[in-house]
C-alpha positions as CSV (number, residue, x, y, z in Angstrom):
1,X,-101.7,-17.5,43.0
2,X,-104.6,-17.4,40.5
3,X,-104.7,-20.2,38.2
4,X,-107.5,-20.7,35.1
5,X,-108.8,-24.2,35.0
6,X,-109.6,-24.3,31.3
7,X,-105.8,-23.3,31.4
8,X,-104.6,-26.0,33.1
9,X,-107.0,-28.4,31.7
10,X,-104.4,-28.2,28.9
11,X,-101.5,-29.9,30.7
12,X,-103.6,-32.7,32.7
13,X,-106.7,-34.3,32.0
14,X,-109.2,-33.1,34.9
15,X,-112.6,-35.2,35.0
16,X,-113.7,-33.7,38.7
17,X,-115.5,-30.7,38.9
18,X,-114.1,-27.3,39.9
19,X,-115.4,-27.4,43.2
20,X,-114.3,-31.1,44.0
21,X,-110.8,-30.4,42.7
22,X,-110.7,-27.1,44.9
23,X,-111.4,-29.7,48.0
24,X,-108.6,-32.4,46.7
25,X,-106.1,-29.6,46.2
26,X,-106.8,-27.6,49.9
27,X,-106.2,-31.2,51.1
28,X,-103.1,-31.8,49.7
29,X,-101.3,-28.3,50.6
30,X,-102.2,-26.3,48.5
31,X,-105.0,-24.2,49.9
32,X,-107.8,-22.7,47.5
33,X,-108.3,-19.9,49.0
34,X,-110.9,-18.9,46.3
35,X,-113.2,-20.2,43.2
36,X,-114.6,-17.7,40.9
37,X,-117.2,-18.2,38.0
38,X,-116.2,-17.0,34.9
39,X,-118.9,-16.5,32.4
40,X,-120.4,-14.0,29.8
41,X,-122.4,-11.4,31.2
42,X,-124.3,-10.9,28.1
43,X,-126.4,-11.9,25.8
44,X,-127.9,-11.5,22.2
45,X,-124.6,-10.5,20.9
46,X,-123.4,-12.1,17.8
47,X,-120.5,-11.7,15.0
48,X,-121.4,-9.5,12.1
49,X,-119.2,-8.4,9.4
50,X,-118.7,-4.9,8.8
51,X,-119.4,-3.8,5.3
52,X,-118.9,0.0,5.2
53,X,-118.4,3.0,7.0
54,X,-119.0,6.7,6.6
55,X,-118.4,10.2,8.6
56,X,-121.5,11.8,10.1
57,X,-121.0,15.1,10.0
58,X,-121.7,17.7,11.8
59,X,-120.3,15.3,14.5
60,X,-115.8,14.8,14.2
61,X,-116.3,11.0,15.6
62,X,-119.7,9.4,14.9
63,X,-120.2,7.1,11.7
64,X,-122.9,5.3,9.9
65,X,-122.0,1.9,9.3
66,X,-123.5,-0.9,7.4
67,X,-123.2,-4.7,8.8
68,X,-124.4,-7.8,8.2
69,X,-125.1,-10.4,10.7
70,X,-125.5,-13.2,8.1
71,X,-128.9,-12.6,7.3
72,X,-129.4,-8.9,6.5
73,X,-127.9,-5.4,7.0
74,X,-128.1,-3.2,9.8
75,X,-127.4,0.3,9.9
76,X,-125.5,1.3,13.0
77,X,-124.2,4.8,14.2
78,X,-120.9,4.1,16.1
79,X,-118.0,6.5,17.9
80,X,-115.0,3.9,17.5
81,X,-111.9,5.4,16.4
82,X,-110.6,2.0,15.0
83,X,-113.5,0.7,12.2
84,X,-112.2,-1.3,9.9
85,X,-114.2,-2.7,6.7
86,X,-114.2,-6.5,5.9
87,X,-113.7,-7.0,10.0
88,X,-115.2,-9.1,12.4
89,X,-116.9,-7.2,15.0
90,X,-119.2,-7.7,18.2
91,X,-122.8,-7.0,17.5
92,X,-125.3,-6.3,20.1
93,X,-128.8,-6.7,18.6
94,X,-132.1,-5.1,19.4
95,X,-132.4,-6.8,22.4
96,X,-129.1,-8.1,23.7
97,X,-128.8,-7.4,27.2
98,X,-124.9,-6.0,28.1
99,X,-123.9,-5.6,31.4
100,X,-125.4,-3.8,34.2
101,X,-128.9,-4.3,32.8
102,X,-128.6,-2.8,29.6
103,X,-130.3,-3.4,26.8
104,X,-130.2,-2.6,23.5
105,X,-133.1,-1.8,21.3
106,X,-133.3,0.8,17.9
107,X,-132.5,5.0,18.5
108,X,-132.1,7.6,15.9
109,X,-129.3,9.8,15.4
110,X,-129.8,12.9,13.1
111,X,-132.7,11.7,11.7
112,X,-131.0,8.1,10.6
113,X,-131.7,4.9,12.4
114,X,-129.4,2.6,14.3
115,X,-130.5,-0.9,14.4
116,X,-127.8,-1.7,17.5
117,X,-124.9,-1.5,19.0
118,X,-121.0,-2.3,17.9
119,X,-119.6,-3.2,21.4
120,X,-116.1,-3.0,22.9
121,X,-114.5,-5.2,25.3
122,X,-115.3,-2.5,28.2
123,X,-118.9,-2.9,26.9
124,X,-119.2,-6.2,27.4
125,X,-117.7,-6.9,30.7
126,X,-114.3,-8.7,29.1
127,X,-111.5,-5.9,30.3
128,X,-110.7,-2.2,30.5
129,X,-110.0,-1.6,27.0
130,X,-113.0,0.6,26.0
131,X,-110.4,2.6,23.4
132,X,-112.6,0.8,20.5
133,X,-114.7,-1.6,18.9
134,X,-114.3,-5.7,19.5
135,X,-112.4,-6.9,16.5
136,X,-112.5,-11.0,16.0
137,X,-109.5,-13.0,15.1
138,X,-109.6,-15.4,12.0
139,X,-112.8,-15.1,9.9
140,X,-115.8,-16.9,12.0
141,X,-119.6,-16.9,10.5
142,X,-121.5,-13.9,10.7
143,X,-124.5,-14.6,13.2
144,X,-122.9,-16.7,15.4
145,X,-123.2,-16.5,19.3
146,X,-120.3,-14.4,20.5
147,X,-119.8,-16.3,23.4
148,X,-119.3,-19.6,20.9
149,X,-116.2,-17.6,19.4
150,X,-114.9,-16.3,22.9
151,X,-113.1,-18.4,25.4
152,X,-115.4,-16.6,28.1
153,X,-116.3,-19.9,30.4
154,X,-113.6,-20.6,32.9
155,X,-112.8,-21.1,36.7
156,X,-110.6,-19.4,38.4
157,X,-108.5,-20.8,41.2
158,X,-106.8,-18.7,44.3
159,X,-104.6,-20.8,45.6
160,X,-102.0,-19.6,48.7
161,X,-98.6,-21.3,47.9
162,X,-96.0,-21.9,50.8
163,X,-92.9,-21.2,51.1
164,X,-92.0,-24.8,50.9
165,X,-93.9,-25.3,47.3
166,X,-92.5,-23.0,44.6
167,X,-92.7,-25.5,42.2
168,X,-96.5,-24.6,42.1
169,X,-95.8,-20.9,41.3
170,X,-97.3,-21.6,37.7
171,X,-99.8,-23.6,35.6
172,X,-97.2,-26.6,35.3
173,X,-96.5,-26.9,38.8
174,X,-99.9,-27.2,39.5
175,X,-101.0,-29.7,36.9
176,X,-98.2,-32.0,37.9
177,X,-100.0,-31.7,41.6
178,X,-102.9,-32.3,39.9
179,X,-101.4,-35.5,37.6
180,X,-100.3,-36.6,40.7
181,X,-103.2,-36.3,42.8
182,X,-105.5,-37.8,40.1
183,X,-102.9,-40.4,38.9
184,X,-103.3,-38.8,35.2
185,X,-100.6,-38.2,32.7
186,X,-98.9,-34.6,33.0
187,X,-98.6,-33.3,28.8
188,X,-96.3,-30.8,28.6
189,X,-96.3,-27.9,26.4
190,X,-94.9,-28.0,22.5
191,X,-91.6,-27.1,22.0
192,X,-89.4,-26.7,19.0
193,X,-89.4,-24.4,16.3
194,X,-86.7,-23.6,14.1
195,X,-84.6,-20.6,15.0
196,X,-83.3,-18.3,12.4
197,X,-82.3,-15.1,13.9
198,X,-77.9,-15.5,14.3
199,X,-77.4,-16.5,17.4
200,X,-76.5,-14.2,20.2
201,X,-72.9,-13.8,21.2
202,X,-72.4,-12.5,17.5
203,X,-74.3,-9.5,17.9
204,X,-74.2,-8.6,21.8
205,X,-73.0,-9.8,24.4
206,X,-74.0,-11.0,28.4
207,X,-71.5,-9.4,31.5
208,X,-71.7,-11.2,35.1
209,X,-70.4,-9.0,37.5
210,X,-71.5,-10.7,40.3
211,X,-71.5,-14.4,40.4
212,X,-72.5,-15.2,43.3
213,X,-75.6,-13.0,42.8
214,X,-76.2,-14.4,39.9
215,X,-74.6,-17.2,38.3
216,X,-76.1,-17.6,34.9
217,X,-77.8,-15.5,32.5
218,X,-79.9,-16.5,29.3
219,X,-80.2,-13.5,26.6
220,X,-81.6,-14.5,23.3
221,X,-81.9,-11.5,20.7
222,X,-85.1,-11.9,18.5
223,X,-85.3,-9.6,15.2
224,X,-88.1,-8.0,13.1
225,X,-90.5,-7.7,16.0
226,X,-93.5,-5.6,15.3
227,X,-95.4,-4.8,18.2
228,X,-99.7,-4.9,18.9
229,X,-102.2,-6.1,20.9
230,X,-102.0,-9.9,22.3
231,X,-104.5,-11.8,21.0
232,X,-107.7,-12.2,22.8
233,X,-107.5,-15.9,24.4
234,X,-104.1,-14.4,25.8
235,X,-105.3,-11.4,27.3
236,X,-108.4,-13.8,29.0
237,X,-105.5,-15.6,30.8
238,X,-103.6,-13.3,31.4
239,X,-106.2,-11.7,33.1
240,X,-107.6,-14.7,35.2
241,X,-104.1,-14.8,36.7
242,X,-104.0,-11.1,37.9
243,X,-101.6,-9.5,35.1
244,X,-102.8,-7.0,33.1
245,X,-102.3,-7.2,29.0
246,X,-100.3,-4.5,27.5
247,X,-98.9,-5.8,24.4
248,X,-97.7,-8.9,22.6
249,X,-94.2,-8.7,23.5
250,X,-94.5,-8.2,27.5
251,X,-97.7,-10.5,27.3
252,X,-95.8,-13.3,25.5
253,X,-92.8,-13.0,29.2
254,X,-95.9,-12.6,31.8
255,X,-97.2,-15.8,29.6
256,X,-94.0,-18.2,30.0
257,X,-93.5,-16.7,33.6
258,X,-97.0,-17.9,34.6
259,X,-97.3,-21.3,32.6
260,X,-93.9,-22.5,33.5
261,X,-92.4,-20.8,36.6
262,X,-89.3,-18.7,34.5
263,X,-89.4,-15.4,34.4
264,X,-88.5,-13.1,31.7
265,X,-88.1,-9.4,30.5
266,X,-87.9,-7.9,27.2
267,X,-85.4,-5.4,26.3
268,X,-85.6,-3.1,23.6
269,X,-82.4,-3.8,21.7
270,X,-81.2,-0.7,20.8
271,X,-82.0,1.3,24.3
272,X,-79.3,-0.7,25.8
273,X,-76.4,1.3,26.6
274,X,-73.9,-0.3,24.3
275,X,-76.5,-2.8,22.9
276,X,-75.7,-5.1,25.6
277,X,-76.4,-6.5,29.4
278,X,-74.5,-5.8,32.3
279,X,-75.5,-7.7,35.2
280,X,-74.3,-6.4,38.9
């Protein structure tokens, strides 16, 4: 099981190192089979706002846009499908250095100069998704160090799990080891919120065929979902534990599943036969 320290660094205070803890936990039990650096593997790219767009022609998917950086304008020629003006976007400078050695310095496109380079995650070495430009969450200061916005600096654990220790099958389990190992407090997640969807039984309804199979069954029914991307710091963990993103509704399952041990599945409401569950 892969577990991110800066992850579990939420749940229990953890003054060793990464390495040192890797030693305490293999002692314990709970081999680390693995410990993996993660860090950017960039450089020289910043946040800049981007203040305009327009179509190159002859070309059906190039585009000159303007951005700022927070101290002046650059002109950039980008292919992104998904610019948006006012956004936050990842801004390789003459000079940054992206992964695999390249750098970025000033080229001309149809006689018009491009000053650098608006990146995607792909680009810089952060996931798969190269289907567009690096759009920031919230509003943070054009000209500031990427990787000061990013959570990009973590450790990764591997640890093998017996058969004997489920209860470390998630980021809880573990930090409790770890609370107990270190003889810290274990904090556990939030919880609360008020609900205000109706609840359950009065709009479908849960059928246990099998009891001995299975003999309980949670359903909650959550309205006025709008589905999109996960937000980035999700997608990071998500990712440190070997599950690949796909959007914020599975995401937001794989999440609970690997923090505290439950897992989950989304259903799409109105593709159940009969709006309901049957379980066999």
């Amino acid at each position: 099981m892969k577990i991110s320290f800066e992850w579990l660094k939420e749940y229990v205070n953890v003054a060793l190192p990464p390495v040192e803890l890797a030693d305490l936990l293999t002692h314990s039990g709970l081999e680390v089979e693995g410990l993996t650096e993660w860090k950017p593997a960039f450089s020289g790219v910043v946040v800049a706002r981007l203040d305009s767009f327009r179509p190159l022609p002859p070309s059906d998917h190039l585009s000159l846009c303007t951005v700022h950086d927070g101290e002046r304008e650059y002109s950039v020629v980008c292919g992104a499908p998904n610019l948006k003006a006012g956004g936050r976007v990842a801004f390789a400078r003459e000079g940054a250095l992206l992964p695999g050695g390249v750098k970025i310095g000033k080229t001309h496109f149809q006689g018009l100069l491009s000053e650098g380079m608006l990146c995607s995650e792909k680009e810089l070495g952060l996931s798969e998704d190269g289907s567009g430009v690096l759009f920031l969450d919230g509003d943070p200061a054009p000209g500031t160090p990427l990787d000061r916005i990013l959570p990009l600096e973590d450790w990764v654990f591997d640890i093998n799990v017996t058969p004997n220790r489920s209860d470390c099958l998630c980021v809880l389990g573990i930090a409790r080891e770890v609370a107990a190992l270190t003889d810290t407090a274990l904090r556990l997640p939030a919880c609360g919120g008020e609900e205000q969807d109706p609840p359950a039984e009065f709009l479908t309804s849960v059928k246990i065929e099998s009891p001995d199979l299975c003999p309980r069954y949670v359903a909650k029914l959550i309205r006025g979902v709008r589905i999109g991307p996960s937000p980035f710091w999700m997608r990071r963990r998500l990712e440190a534990s070997g599950v690949r993103a796909i959007n914020n509704i599975v995401d937001a399952t794989n999440y609970v599943m690997l923090e505290m041990g439950q897992p989950l599945h989304a259903f799409d409401f109105h593709r159940l036969e009969e709006e309901r569950i049957v379980v066999r």
